[in-house]
C-alpha positions as CSV (number, residue, x, y, z in Angstrom):
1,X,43.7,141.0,121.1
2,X,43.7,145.0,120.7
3,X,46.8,146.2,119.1
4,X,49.8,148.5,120.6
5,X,49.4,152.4,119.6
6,X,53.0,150.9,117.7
7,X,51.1,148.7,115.6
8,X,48.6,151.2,114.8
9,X,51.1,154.1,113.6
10,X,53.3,152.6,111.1
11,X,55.1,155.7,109.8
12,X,54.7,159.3,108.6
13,X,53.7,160.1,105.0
14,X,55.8,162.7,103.6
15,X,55.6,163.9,100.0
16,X,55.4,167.4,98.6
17,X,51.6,167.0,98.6
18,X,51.6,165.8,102.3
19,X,54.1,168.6,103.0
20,X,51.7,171.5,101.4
21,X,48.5,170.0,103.2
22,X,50.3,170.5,106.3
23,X,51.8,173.9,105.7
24,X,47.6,175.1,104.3
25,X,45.4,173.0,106.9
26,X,47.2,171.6,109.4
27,X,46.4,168.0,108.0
28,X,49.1,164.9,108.7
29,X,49.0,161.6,107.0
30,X,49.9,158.2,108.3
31,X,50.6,154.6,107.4
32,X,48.9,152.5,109.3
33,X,47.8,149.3,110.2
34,X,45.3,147.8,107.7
35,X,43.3,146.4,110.3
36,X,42.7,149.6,112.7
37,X,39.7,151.1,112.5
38,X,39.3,155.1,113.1
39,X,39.1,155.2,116.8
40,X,42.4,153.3,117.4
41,X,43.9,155.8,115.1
42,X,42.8,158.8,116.7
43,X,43.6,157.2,120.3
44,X,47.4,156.0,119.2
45,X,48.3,159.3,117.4
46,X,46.9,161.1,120.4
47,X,48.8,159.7,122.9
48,X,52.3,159.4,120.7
49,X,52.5,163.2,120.1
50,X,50.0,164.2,122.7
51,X,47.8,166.1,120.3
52,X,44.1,166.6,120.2
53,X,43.1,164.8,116.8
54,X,39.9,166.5,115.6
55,X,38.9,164.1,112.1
56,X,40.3,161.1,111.4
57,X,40.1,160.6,107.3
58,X,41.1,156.9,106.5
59,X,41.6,155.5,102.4
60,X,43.1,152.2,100.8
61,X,45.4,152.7,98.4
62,X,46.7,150.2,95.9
63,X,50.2,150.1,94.4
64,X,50.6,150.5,91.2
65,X,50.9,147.9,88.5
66,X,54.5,147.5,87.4
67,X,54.9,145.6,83.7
């Protein structure tokens, strides 16, 4: 069953080091599904802010270990 572009995007990242990657390349990071692959990314982001995405970067990311 292929997943709603709602289920793709989960939410905007926004940390100082998101905000100065914006502000120096024009580069926006998102939480999202850990199932989607890179084309359902591209395609949900492109038709929720009608943008043209040109790279799609993807990384996993593991909390970190509270004692």
């Amino acid at each position: 069953m292929p997943m709603d572009i709602y289920d793709v995007v989960k939410r905007p990242i926004v940390t100082e080091r998101t905000m100065r990657t914006l502000d120096e390349t024009n580069t926006y990071a998102f939480e999202v599904h850990p199932k989607s692959n890179k084309v359902q990314i591209r395609n949900a982001v492109e038709k929720l802010f009608k943008v043209k995405v040109l790279a799609v970067r993807t990384a996993h990311v593991r909390g970190k270990v509270k004692w």
